[in-house]
C-alpha positions in Angstrom: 0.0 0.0 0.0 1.6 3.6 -0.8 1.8 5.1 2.5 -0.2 8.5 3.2 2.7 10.7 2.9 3.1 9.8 -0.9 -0.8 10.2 -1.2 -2.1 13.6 -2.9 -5.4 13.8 -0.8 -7.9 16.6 -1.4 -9.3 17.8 -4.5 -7.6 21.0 -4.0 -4.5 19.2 -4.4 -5.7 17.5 -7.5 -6.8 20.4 -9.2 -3.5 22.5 -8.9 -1.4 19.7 -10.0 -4.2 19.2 -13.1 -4.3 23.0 -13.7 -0.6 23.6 -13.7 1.2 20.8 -14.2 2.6 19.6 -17.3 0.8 16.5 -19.0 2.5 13.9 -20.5 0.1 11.1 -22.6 0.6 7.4 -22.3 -1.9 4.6 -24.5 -3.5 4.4 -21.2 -3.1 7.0 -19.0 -2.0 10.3 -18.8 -0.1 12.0 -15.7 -0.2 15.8 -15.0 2.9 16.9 -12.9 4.0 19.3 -11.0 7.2 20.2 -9.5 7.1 21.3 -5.6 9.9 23.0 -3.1 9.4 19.8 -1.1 12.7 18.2 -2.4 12.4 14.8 -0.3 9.0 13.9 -1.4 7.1 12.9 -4.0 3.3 12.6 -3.9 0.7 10.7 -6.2 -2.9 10.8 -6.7 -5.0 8.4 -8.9 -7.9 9.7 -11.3 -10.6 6.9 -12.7 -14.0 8.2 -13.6 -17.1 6.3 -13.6 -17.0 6.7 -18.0 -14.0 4.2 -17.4 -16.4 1.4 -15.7 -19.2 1.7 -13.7 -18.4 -1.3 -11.5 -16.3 0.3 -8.4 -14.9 -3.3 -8.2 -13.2 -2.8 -12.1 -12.2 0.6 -11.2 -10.6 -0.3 -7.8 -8.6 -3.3 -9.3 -6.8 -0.9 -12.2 -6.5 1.7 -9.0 -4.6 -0.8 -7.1 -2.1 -2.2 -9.8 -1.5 1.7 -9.9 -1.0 1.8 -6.7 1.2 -1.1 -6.4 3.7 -0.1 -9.2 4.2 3.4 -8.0 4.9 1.5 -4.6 7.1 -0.7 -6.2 9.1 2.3 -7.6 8.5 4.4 -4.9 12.6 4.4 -3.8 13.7 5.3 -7.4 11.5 8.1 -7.9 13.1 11.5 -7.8 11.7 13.7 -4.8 10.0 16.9 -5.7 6.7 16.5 -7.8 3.3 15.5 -7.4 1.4 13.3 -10.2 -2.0 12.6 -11.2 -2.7 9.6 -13.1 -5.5 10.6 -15.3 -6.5 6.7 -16.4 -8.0 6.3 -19.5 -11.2 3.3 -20.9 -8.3 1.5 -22.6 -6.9 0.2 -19.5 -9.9 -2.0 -18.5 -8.8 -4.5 -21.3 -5.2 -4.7 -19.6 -4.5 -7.0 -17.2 -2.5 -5.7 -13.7 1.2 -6.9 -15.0 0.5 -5.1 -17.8 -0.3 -2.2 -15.7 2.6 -2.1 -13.4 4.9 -2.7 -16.6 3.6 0.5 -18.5 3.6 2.6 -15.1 7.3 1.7 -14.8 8.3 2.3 -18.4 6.4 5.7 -18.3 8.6 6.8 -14.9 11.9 5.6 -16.8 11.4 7.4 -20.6 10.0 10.5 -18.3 13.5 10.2 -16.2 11.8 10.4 -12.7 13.5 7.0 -11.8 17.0 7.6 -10.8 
């Protein structure tokens, strides 16, 4: 489980790091982020609408193998930004390796794994 430090929690939050961060498109997902002074810390926040499925159990599971690959990452990620992952319909056909594996290779071409 990514602990609550890591978490982005309120909608405030969300919407400053949708509004003014930079968004970068993968197949299934894209991720706004934002840089912060907090150099020690990065935080992540998780975006899947009811358009995607309107089974909470469908959208939990994809919100999970999110979860879980940002976890597993977690102590090569740079320090320093917040990210919302903005999952798009695609992803419901994917199963949760696949997930985790385009999660990862979207932190490594984006450089915030060291």
């Amino acid at each position: 489980m990514l602990s609550t430090a890591n978490r982005i929690k309120n909608a405030k939050q969300f919407n400053e790091v949708k509004s003014k961060g930079k968004v970068f498109q993968s197949p299934n997902f894209g991720v706004a982020v934002l840089k912060t002074s907090d150099k020690d810390l990065s935080r992540f926040g998780f975006v899947i609408s009811t358009k995607i499925s309107k089974m909470a159990v469908h959208r939990n599971r994809v919100r999970r193998a999110f979860r879980e690959a940002v976890r597993q990452s977690l102590s090569n990620i740079k320090g320093g930004y917040d990210m919302v992952f903005l999952i798009k319909k695609g992803v419901m056909s994917k199963t949760v390796s696949e997930i985790m594996t385009e999660v990862k290779d979207f932190l490594k071409k984006e450089e915030y794994i060291t």
